[in-house]
PyMOL Python script that loads the backbone (N, CA, C, O; Angstrom):
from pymol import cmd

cmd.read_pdbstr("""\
ATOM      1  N   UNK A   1      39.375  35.292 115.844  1.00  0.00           N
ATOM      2  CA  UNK A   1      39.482  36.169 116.989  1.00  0.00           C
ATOM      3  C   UNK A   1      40.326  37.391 116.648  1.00  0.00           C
ATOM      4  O   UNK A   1      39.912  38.516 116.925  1.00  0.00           O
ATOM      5  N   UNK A   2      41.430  37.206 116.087  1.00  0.00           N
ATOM      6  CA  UNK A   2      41.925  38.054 115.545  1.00  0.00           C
ATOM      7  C   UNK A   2      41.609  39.171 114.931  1.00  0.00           C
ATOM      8  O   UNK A   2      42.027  40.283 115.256  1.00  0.00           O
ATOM      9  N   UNK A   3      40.913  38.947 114.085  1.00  0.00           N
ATOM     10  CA  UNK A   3      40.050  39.489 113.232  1.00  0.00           C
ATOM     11  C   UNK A   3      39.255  41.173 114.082  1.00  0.00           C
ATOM     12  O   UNK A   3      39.375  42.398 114.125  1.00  0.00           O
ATOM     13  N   UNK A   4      38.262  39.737 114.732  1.00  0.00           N
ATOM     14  CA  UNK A   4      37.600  40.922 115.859  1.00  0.00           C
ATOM     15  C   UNK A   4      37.996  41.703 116.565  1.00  0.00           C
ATOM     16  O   UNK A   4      37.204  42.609 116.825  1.00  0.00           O
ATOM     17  N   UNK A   5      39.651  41.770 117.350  1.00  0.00           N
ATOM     18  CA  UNK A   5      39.992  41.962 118.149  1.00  0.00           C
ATOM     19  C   UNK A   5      40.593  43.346 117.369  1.00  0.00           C
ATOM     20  O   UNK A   5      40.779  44.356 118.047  1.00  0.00           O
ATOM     21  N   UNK A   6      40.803  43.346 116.324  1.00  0.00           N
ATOM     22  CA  UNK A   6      41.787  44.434 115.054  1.00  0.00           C
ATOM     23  C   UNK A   6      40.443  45.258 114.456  1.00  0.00           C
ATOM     24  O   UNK A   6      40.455  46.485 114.365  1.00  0.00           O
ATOM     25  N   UNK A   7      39.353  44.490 114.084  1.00  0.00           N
ATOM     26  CA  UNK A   7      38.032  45.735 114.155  1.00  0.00           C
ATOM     27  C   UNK A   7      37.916  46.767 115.297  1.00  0.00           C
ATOM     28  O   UNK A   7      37.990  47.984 115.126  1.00  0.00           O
ATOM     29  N   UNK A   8      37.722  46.133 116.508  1.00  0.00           N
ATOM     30  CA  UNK A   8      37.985  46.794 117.570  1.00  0.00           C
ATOM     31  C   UNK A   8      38.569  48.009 117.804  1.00  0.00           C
ATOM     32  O   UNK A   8      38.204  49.131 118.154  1.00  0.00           O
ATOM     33  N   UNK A   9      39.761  47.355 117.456  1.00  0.00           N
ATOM     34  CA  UNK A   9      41.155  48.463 118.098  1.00  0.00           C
ATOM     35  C   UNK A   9      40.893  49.623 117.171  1.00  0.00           C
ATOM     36  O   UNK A   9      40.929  50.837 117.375  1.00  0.00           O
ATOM     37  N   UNK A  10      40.570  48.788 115.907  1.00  0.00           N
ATOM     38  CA  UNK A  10      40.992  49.951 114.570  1.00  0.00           C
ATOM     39  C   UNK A  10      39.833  51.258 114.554  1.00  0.00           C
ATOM     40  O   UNK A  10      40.135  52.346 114.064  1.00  0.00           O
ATOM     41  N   UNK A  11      38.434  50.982 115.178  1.00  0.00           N
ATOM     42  CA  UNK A  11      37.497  51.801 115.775  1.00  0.00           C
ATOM     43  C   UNK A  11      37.630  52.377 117.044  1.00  0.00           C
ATOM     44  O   UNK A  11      36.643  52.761 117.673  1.00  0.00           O
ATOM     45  N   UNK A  12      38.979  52.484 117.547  1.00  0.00           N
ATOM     46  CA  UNK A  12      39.198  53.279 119.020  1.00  0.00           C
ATOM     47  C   UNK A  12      40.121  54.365 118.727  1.00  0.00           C
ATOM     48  O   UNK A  12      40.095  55.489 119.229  1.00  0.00           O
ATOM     49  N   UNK A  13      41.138  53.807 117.651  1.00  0.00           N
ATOM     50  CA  UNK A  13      42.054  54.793 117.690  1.00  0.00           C
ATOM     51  C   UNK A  13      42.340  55.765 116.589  1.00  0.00           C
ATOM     52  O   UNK A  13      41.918  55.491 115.466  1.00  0.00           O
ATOM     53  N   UNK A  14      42.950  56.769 116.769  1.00  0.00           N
ATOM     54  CA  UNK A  14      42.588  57.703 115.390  1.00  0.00           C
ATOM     55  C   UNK A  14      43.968  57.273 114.285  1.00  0.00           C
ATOM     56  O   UNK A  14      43.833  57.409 113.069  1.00  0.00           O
ATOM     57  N   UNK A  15      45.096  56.821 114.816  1.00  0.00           N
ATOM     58  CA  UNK A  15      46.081  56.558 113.596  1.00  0.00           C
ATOM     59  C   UNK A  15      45.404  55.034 113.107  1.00  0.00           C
ATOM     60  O   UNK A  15      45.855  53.969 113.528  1.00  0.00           O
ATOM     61  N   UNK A  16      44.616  55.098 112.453  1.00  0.00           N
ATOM     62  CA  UNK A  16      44.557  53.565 111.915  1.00  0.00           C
ATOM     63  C   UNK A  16      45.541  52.503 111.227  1.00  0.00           C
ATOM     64  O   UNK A  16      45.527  51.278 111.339  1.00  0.00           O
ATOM     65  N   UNK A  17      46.290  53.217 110.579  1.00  0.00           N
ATOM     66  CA  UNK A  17      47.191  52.474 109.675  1.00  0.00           C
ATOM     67  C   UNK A  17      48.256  51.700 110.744  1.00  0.00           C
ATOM     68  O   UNK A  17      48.708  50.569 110.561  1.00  0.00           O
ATOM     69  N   UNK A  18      48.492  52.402 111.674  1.00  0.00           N
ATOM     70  CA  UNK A  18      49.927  52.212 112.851  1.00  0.00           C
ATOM     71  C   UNK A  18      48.970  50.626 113.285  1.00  0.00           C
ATOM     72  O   UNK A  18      49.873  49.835 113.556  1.00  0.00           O
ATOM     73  N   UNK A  19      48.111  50.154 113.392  1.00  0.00           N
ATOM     74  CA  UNK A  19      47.080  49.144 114.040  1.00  0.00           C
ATOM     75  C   UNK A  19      48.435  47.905 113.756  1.00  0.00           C
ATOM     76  O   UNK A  19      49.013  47.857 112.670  1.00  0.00           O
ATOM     77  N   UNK A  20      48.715  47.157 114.689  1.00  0.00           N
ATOM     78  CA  UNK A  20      49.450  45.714 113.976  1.00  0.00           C
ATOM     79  C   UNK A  20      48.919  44.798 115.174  1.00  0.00           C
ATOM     80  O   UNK A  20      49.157  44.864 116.380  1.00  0.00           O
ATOM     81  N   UNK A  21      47.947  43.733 114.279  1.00  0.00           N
ATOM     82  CA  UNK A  21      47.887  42.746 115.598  1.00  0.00           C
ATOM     83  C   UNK A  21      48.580  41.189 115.157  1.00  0.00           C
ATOM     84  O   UNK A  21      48.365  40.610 114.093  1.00  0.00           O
ATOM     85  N   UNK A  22      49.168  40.862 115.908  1.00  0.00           N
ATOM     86  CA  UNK A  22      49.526  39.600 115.383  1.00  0.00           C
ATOM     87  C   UNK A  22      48.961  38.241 116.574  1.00  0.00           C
ATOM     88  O   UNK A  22      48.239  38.436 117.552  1.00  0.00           O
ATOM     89  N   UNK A  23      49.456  37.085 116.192  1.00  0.00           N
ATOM     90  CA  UNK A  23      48.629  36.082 116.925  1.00  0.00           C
ATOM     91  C   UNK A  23      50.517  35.251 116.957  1.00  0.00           C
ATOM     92  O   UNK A  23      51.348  35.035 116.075  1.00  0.00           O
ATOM     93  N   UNK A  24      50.483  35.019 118.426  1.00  0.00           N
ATOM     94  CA  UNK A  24      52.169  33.835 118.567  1.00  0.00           C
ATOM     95  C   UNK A  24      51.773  33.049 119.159  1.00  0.00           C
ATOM     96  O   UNK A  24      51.498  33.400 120.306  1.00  0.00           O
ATOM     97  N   UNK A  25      51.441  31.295 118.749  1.00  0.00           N
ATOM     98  CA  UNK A  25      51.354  30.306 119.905  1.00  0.00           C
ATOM     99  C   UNK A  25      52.403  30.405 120.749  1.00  0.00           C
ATOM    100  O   UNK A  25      53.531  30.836 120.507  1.00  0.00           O
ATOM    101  N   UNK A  26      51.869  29.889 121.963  1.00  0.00           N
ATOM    102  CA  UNK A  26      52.367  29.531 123.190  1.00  0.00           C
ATOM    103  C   UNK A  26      51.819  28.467 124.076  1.00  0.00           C
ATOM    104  O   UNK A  26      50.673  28.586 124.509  1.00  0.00           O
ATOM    105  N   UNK A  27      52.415  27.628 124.320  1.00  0.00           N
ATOM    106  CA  UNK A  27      52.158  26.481 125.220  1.00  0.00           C
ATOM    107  C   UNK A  27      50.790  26.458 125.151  1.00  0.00           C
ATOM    108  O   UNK A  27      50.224  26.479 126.244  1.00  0.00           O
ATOM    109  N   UNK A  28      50.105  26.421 124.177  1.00  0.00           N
ATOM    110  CA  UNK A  28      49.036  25.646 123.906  1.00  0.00           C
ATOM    111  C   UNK A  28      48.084  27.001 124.054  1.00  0.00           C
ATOM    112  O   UNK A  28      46.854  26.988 124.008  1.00  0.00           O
ATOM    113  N   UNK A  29      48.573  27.688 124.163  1.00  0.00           N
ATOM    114  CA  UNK A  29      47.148  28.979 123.802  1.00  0.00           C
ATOM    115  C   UNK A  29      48.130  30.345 122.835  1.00  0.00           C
ATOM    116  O   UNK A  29      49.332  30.485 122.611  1.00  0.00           O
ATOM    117  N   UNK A  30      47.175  30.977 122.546  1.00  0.00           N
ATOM    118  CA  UNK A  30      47.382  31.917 121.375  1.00  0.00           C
ATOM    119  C   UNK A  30      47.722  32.979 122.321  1.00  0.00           C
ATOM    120  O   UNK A  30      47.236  32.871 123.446  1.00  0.00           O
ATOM    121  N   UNK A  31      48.627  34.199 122.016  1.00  0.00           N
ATOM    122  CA  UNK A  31      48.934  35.317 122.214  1.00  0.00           C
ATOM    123  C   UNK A  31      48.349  36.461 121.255  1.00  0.00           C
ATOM    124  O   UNK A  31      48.914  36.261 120.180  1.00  0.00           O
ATOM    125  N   UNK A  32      47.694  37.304 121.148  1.00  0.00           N
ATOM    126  CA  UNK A  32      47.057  38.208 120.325  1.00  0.00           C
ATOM    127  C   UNK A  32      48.053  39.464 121.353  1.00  0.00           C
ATOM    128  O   UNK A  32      47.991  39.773 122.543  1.00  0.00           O
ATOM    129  N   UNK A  33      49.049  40.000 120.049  1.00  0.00           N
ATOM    130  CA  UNK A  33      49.821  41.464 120.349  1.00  0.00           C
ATOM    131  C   UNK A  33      49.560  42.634 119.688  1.00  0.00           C
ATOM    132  O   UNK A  33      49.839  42.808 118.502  1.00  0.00           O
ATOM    133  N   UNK A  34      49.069  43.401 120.357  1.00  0.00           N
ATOM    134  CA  UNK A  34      47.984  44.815 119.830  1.00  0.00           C
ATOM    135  C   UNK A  34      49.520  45.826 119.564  1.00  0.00           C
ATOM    136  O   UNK A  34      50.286  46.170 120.464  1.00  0.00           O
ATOM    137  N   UNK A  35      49.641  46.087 118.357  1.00  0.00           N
ATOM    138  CA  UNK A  35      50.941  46.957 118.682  1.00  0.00           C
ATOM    139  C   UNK A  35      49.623  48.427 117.968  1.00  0.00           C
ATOM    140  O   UNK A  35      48.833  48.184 117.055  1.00  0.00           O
ATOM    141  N   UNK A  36      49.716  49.720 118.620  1.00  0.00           N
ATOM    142  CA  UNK A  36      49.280  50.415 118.386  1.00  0.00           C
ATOM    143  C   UNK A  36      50.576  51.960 118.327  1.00  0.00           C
ATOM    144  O   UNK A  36      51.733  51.895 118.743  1.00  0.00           O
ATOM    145  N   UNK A  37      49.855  53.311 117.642  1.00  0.00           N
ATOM    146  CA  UNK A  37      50.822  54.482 117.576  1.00  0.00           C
ATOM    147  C   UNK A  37      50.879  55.062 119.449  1.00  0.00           C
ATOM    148  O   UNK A  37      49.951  55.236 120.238  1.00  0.00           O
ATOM    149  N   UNK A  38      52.261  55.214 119.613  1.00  0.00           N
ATOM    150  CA  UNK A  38      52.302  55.741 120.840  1.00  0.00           C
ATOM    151  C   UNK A  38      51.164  56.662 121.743  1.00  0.00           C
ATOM    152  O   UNK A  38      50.967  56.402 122.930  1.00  0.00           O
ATOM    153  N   UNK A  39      50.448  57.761 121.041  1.00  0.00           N
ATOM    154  CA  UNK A  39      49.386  58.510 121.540  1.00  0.00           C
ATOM    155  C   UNK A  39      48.198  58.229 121.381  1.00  0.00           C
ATOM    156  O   UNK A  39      47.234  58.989 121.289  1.00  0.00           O
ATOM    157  N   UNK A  40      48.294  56.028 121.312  1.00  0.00           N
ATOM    158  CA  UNK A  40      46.958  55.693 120.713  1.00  0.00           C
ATOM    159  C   UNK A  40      46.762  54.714 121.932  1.00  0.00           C
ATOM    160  O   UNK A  40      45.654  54.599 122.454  1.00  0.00           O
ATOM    161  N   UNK A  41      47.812  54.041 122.356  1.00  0.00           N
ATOM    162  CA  UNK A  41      48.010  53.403 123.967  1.00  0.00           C
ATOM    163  C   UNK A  41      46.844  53.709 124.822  1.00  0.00           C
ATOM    164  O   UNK A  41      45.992  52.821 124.840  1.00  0.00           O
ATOM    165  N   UNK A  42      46.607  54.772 125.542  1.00  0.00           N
ATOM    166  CA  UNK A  42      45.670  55.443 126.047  1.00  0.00           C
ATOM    167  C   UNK A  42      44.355  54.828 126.251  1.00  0.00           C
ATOM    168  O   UNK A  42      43.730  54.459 127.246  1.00  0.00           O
ATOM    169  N   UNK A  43      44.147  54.835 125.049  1.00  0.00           N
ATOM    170  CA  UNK A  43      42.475  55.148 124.763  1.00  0.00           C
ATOM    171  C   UNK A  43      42.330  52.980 124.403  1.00  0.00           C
ATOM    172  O   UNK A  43      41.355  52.229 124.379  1.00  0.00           O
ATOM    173  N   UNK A  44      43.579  52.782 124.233  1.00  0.00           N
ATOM    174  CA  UNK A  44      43.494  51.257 124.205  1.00  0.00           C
ATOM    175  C   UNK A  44      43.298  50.532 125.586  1.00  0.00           C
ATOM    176  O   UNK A  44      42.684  49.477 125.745  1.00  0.00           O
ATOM    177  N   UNK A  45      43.987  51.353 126.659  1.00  0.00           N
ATOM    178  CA  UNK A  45      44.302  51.151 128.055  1.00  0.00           C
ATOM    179  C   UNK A  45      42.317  51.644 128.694  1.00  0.00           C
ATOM    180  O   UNK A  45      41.495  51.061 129.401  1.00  0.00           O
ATOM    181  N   UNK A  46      42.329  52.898 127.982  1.00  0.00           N
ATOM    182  CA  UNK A  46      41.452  53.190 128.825  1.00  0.00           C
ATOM    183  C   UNK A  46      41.211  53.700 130.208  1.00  0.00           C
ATOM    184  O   UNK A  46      42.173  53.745 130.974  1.00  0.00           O
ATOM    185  N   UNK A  47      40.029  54.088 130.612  1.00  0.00           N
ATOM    186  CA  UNK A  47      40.167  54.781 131.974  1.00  0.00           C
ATOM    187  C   UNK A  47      40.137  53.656 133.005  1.00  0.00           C
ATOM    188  O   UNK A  47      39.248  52.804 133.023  1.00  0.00           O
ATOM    189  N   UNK A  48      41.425  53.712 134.084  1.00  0.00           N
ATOM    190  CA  UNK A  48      40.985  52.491 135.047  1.00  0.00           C
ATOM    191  C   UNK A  48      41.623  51.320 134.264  1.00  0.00           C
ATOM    192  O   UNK A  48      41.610  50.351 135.024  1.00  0.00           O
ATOM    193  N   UNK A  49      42.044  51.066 133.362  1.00  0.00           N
ATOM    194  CA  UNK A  49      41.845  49.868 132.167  1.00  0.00           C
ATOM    195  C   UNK A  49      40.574  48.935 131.763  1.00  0.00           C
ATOM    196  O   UNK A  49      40.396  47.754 131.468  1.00  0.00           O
ATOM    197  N   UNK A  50      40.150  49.572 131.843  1.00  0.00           N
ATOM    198  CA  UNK A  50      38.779  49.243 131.404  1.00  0.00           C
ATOM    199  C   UNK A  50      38.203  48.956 130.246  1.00  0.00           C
ATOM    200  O   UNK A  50      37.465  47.983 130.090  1.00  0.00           O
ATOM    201  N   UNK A  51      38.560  49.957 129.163  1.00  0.00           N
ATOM    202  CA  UNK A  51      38.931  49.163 127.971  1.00  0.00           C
ATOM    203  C   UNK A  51      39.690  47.579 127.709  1.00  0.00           C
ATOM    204  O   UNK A  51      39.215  46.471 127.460  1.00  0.00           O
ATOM    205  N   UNK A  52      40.937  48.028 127.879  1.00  0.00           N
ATOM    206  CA  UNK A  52      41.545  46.835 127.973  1.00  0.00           C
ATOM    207  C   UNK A  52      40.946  45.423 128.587  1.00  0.00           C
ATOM    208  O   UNK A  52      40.653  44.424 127.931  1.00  0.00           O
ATOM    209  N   UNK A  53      40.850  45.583 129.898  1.00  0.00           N
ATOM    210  CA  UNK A  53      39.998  44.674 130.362  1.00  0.00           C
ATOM    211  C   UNK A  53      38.736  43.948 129.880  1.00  0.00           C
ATOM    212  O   UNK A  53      38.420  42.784 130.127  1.00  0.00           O
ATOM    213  N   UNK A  54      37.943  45.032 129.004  1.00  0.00           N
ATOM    214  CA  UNK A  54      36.995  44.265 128.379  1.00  0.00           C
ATOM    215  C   UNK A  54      37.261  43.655 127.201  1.00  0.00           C
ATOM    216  O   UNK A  54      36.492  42.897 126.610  1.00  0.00           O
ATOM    217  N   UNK A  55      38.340  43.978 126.859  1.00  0.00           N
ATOM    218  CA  UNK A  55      39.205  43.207 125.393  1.00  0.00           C
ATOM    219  C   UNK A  55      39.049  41.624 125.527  1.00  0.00           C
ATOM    220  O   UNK A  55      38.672  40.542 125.077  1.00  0.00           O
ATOM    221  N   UNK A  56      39.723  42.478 126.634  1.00  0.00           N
ATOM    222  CA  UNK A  56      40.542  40.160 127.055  1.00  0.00           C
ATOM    223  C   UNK A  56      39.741  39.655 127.156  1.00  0.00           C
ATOM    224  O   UNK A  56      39.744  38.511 126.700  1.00  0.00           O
ATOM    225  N   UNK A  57      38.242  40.291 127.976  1.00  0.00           N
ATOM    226  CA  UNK A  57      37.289  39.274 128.370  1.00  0.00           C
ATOM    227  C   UNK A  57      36.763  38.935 127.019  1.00  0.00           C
ATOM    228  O   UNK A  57      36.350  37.782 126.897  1.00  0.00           O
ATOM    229  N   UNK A  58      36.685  39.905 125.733  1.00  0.00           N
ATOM    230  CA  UNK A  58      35.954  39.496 124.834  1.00  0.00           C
ATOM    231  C   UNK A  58      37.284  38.183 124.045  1.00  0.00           C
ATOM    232  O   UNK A  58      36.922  37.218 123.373  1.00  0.00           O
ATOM    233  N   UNK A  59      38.136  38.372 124.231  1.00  0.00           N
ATOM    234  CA  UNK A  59      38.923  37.124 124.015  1.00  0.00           C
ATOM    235  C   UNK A  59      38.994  35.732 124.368  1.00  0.00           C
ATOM    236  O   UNK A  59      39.250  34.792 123.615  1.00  0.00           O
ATOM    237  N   UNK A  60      38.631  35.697 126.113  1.00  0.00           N
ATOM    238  CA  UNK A  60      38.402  34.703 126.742  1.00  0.00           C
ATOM    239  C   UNK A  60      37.020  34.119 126.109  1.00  0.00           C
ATOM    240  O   UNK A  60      37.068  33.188 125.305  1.00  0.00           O
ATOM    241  N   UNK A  61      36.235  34.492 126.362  1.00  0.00           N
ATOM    242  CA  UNK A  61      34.806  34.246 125.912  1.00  0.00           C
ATOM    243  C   UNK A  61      35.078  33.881 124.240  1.00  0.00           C
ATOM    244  O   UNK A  61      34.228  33.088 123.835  1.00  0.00           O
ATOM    245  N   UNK A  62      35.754  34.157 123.529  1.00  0.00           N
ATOM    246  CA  UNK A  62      35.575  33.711 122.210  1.00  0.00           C
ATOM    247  C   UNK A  62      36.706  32.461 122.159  1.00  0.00           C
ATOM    248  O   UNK A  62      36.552  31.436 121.496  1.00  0.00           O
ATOM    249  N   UNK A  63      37.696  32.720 122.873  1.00  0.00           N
ATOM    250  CA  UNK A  63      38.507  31.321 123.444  1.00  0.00           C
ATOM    251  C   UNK A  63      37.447  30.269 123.825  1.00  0.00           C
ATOM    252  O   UNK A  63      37.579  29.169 123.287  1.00  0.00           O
ATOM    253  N   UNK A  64      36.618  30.409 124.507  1.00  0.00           N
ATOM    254  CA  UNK A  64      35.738  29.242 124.882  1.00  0.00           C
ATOM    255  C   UNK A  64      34.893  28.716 124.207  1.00  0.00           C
ATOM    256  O   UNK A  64      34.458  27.572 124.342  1.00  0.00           O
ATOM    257  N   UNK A  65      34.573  29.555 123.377  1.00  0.00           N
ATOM    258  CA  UNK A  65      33.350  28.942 122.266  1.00  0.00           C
ATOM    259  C   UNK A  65      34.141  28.242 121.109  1.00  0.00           C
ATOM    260  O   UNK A  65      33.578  27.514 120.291  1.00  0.00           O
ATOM    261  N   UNK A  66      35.391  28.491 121.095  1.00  0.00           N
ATOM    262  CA  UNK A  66      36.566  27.302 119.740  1.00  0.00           C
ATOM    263  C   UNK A  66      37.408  26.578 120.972  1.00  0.00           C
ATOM    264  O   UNK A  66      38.275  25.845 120.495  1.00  0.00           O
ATOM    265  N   UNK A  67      37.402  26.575 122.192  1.00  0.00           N
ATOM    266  CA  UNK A  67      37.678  25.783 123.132  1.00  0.00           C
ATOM    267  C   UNK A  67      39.583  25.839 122.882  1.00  0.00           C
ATOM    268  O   UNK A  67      40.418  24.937 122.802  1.00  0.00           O
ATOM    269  N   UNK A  68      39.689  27.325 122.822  1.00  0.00           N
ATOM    270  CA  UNK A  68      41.215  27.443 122.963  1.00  0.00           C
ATOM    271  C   UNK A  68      40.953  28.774 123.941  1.00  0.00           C
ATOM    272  O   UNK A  68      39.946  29.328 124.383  1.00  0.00           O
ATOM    273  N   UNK A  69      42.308  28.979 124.038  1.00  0.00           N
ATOM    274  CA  UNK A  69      42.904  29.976 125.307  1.00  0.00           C
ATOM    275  C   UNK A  69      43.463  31.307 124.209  1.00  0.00           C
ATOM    276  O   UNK A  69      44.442  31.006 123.527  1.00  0.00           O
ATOM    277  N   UNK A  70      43.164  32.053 124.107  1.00  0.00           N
ATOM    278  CA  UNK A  70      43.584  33.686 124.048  1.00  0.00           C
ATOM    279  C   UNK A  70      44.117  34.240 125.081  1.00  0.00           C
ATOM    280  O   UNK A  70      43.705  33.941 126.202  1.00  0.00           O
ATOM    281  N   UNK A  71      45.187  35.201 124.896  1.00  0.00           N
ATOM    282  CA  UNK A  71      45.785  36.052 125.861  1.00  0.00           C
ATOM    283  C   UNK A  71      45.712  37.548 125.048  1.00  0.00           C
ATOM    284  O   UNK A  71      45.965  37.447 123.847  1.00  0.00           O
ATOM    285  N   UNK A  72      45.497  38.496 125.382  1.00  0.00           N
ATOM    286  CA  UNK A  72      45.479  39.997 124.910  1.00  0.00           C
ATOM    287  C   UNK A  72      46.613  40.294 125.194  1.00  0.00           C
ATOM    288  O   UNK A  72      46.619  40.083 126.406  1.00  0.00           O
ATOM    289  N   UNK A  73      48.137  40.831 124.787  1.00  0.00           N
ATOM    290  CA  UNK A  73      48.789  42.139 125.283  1.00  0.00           C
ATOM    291  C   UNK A  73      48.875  43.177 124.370  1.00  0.00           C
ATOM    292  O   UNK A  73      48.500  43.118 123.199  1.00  0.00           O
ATOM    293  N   UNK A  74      49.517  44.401 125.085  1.00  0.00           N
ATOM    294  CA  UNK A  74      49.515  45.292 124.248  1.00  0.00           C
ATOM    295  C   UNK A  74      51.099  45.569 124.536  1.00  0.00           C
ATOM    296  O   UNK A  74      51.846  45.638 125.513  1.00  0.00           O
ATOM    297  N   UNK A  75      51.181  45.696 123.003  1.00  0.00           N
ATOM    298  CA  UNK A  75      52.983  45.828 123.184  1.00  0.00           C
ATOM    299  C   UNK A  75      53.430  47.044 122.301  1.00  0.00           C
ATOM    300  O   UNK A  75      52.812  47.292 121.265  1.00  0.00           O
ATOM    301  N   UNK A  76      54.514  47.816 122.706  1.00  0.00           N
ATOM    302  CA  UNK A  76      54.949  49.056 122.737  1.00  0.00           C
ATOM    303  C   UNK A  76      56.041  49.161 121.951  1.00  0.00           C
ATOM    304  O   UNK A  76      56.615  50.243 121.833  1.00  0.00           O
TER     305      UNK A  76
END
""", "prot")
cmd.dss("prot")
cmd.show_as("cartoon", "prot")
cmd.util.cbc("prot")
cmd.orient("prot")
């Protein structure tokens, strides 16, 4: 999931290198933390959050098919 989730990001934003995603268990589900370059937030957030929003869902949905729990944040 990881993986996918860092293709993603790394095709939205223009500083590529700044991209850091990491994965922290937590009480039994995974945390995926999008750290991106400050003027790259945005376009991660999206209009509305809408981007974002479709992140997680693509997280949840891949949580279910390995029958674990993903959480998306994006941290600053």
């Amino acid at each position: 999931m990881r993986d996918a989730i860092e293709m993603i990001v790394k095709s939205l934003v223009d500083d590529k290198e700044a991209v850091d995603i990491r994965e922290v268990e937590q009480r039994g589900a995974t945390l995926i933390e999008v750290r991106v370059a400050s003027q790259d937030v945005g376009k991660i957030i999206g209009k509305q959050g809408k981007t974002i929003r479709a992140l997680r869902s693509l997280a949840k949905i891949g949580g279910t098919k390995q029958n674990r729990r993903y959480f998306l944040e994006i941290v600053e």
